[in-house]
N, C-alpha and C positions, 0 to 999 in steps of 0.2 A: 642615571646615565644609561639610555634603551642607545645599546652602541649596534647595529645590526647599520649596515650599509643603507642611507636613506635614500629615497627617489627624491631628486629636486624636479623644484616646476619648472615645466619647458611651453614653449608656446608652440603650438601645435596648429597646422595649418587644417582647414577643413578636409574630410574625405571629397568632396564633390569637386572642390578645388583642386584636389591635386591626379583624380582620379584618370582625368579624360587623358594628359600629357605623360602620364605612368604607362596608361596600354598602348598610347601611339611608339612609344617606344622600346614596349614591351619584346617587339623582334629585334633591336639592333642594341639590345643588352649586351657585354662577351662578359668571358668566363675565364678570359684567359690572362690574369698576370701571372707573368713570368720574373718578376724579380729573383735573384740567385739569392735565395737566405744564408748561402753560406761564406758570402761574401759581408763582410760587417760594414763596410760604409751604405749600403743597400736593405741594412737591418730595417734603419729609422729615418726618413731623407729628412733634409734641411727644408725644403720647398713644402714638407707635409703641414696642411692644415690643422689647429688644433681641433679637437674634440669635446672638450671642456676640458676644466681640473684634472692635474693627477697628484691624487691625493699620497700622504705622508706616509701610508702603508702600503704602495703599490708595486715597491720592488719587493716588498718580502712575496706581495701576495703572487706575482711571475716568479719568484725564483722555488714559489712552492708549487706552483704549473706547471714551468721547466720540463721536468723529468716525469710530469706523470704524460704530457703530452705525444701524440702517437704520429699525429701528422704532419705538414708543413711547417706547420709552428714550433716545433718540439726544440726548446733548445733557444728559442728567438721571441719567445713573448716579453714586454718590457712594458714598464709603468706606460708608456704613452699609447700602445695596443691596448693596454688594459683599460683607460679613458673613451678610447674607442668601442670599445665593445661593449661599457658601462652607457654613452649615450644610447646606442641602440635599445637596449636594455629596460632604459629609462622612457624612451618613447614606447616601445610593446607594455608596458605598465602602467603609463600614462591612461593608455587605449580600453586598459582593462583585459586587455589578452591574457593566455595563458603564458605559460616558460618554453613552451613545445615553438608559439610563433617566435620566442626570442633566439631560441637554435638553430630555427630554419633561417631567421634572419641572419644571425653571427655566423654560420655554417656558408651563407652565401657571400659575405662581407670577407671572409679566412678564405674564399678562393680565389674572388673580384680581385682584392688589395691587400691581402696580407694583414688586416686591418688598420690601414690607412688611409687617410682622409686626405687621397693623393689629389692635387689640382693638375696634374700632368698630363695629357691628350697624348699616351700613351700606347691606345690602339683605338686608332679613326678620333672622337670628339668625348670617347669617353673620359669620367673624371669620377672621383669619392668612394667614398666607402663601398658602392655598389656599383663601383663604373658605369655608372647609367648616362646612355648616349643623350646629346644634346635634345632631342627630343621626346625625354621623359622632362624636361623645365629648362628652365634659365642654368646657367652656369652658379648663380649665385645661390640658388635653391639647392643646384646637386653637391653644394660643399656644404651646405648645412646638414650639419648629423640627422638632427630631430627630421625635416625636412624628407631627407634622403628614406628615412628610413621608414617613415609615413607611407611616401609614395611607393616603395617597394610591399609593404603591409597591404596597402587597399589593391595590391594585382593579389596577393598571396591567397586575401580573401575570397577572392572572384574562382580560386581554385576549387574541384571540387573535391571534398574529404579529405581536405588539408590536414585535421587534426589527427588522420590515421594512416595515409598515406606513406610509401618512403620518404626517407626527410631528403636526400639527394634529386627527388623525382620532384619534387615541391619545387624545391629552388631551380631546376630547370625549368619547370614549366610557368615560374616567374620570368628568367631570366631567357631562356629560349638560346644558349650556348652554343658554338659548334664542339665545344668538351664535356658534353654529361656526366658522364663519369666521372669529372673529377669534385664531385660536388658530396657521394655517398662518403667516401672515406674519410673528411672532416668532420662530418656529423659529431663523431664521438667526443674530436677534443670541444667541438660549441658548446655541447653539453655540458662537460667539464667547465667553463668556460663561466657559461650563463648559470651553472650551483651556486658559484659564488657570488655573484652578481646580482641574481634574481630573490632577493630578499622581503617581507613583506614590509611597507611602509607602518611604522609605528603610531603616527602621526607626532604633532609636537608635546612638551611634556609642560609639567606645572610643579604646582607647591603644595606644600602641606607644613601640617607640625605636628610634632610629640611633647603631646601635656603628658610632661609624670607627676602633677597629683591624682591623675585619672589614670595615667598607664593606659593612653589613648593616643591613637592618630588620627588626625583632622586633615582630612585631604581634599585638595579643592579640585572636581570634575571638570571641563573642558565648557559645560555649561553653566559654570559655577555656581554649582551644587557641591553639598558638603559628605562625602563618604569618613563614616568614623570606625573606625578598627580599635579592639582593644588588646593589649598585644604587651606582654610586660609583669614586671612587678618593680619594685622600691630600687633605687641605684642603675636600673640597666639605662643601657642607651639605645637612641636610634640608628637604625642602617633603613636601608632601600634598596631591590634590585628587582632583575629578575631571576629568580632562581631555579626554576624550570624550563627557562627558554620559551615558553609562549606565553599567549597571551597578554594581559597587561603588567606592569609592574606590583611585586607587591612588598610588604614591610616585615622588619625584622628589631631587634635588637641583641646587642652585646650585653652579658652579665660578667661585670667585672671581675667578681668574684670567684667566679669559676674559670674566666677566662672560655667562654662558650659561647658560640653563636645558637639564637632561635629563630628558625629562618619560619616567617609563616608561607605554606606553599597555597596555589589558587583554591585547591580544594578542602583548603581550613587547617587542612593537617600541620604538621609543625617535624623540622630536621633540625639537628642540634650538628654543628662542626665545634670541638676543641680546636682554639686557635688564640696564640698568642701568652702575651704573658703581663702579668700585675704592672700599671701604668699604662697600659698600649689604650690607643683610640682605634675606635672602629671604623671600616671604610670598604667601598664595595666597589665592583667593577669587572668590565668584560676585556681581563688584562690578555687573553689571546684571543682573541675576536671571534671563539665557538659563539653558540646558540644562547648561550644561559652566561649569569653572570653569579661571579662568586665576590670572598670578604678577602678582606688585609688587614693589618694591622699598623696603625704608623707610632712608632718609639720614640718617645723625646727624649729619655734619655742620652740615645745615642743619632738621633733626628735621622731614622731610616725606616724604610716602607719594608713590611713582609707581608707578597701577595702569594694567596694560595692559588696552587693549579687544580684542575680539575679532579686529578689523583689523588686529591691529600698530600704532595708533596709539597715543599718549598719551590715557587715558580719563579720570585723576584727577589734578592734583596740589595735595597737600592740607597743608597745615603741623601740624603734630600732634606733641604729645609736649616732651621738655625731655632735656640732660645723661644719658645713663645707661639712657635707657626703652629697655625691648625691644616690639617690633611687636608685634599679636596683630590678627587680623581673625576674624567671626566675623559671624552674623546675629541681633544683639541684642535685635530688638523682633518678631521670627517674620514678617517683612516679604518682600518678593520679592527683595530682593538681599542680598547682604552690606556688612558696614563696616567698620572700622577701628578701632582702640585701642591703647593701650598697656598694659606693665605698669612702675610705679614700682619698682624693687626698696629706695629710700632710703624709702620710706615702706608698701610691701607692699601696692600700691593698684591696680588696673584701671582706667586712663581711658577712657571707650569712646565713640562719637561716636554719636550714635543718627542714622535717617532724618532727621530734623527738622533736624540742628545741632546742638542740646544736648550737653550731658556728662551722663554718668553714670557719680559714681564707684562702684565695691563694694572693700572693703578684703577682704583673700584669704590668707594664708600668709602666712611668715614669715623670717625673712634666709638668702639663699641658695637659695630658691624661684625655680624657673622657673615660665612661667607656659604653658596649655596652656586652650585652650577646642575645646567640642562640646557637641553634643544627646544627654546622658548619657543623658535619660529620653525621649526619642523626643515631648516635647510639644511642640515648634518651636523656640520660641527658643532661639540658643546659651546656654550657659554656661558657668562659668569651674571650673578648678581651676588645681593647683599639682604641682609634679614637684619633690619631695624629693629631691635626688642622694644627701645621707647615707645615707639610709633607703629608697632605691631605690623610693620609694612614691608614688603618684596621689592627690590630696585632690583631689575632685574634688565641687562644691557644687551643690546642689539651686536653685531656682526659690523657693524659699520663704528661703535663704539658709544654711542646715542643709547639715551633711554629707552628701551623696547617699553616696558610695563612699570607702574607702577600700580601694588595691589596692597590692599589691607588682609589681612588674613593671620588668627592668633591670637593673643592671649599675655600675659605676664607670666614667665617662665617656661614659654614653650622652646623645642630646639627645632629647630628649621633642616627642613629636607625637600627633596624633588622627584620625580619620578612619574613614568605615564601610567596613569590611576588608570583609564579606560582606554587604554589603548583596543585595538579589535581583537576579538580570540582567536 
């Protein structure tokens, strides 16, 4: 589970396409919405365009901006701003740009629209995220995020010493404003803004297994290639995570005995966490959505999850599951953190706890199925497959509920795990 906010693919229109009708209207850009933020029916219109998704951790992640926020926003960021500011985001990443063109981007979109993907000809023909007058494109291009925010990118480039420049002086000399000035003093919250947003893409993840007659993992590369770790002795079990927050994922296990994590870190070395207690299964995950992902432990005796925070403290305990479920944690709804589930093997069912509380079941495989979740297709949300021991095989399902993959990979007695082996450093 590499739970860090992922980029989805967006279609992206050419720079030569979009470039000529960007400068022709590069003079009759404004700068000037004046929506009253303190008025709450004005917060979020009805009329506003969407942005894409907004995902299942996206009021925690504004009401954790809220208050660090200094400017117009401060107080009025909301899940659908935050969609808003995540496609821009997502197009400056697409590009290969730095975080610096996502601020100057967000910094001029937090002035234009409040981050609004407004369709209202509000002042002369302007419209979107960047009020760009009719003559930066079609009407239907400037309510397209990706789109919008392309064509704002290919003037910002034509700037010169963009990357060093004041970040308010950028965005004027994109937008060519009769307000200058009101563009430096947003900078800071974009920033704020685009930290959390601007994450690096993991890419998607895969499978592996832990042979304990070898006290080995077998992990399958993205070019299916086989990486082996040896990692263990007699009785432990597997985990997976990342436990340093960069790079790729890597492998661990639980010693029941002691009731002790051995985490292996990238550079070989090895951290031990005391956690848990005789009976507990092991289980790993990025349950507040920092950098790095830590363990849990799930109870059957008493069918409840204890996840640990990054402190060494108790971060969760949560009652989940019945008689028989095996643990499974995973980031279900493509949100900032991970969560928790089970899988049924008496009925071949995934209970999985979404952001909110809810349940949400998906039935998956079939008797004698383990169960294995990740980000098969690299488009955020986890999702679930099954590990065949007969048939040594991965069923591993799509977002749409379809077979994504099916893999052979394994052995007689191996236990089944997930996790991106080679992700970038």
């Amino acid at each position: 589970m590499y739970s860090r906010l992922r980029r989805h693919a967006t279609g992206l229109a050419t720079a030569t396409a979009i470039t000529a009708g960007a400068l022709a209207g590069a003079t009759g850009a404004q700068a000037d919405d004046l929506t009253d933020l303190s008025n709450p029916a004005a917060v979020t219109r009805a009329q506003d365009y969407s942005c894409g998704p907004v995902l299942g951790s996206d009021q925690a992640l504004a009401d954790q901006l809220n208050p660090a926020l200094t400017g117009k926003l401060r107080g009025f960021m909301t899940p659908y701003r935050l969609s808003c500011a995540r496609a821009i985001v997502s197009a400056v990443r697409s590009r290969g740009l730095s975080e610096r063109a996502a601020v100057i981007a967000v910094t001029t979109a937090i002035v234009e629209s409040t981050l609004r993907n407004n369709p209202v000809e509000e002042d002369h023909d302007s419209v979107g995220l960047f009020q760009q007058r009719a003559s930066w494109g079609s009407f239907e291009n400037r309510m397209n995020p990706t789109w919008s925010t392309n064509a704002f990118l290919d003037v910002m480039l034509t700037v010169n010493n963009w990357e060093t420049r004041q970040i308010g002086d950028v965005c004027q000399t994109v937008q060519r404003s009769a307000f200058p000035e009101r563009y430096q003093p947003e900078a800071g919250d974009a920033g704020l803004i685009v930290a959390v947003l601007f994450q690096p893409d993991p890419g998607p993840e895969n499978v592996g297994v832990y042979r304990p007659s070898t006290h080995e993992f077998h992990l399958r590369l993205d070019d299916g290639q086989l990486r082996k770790i040896g990692w263990g002795t007699v009785g432990d079990r597997p985990i997976a995570g990342n436990w340093d927050g960069q790079g790729p994922e890597n492998v661990g296990i639980y010693r029941p005995s002691t009731h002790t994590f051995h985490l292996r870190m990238d550079n070989g070395t090895e951290k031990q966490i005391g956690w848990g207690s005789t009976g507990d299964i092991p289980i790993s995950g990025n349950w507040d959505g920092g950098k790095n992902e830590n363990v849990g432990v799930y109870r059957p005796t008493n069918h409840t999850f204890y996840l640990r925070a990054d402190d060494g403290t108790l971060l969760t305990e949560a009652p989940w599951g019945d008689d028989g479920d095996i643990p499974v944690s995973g980031n279900w709804d493509g949100g900032h953190a991970d969560n928790y589930g089970i899988y049924r093997p008496s009925t071949h069912e995934f209970h999985l706890r979404m952001d909110d509380g809810t349940l949400k079941k998906v039935g998956w495989g079939t008797t004698g199925d383990l169960p294995v979740v990740g980000d098969w297709d690299n488009t955020g949300p986890d999702n679930l497959g099954i590990y065949r021991p007969g048939a040594h095989q991965f069923h591993l399902r799509a977002a749409d509920g379809s077979l994504l993959t099916q893999l052979t990979w394994g052995d007689d007695g191996d236990i089944p795990l997930s996790g991106n082996w080679d992700a970038p450093q």
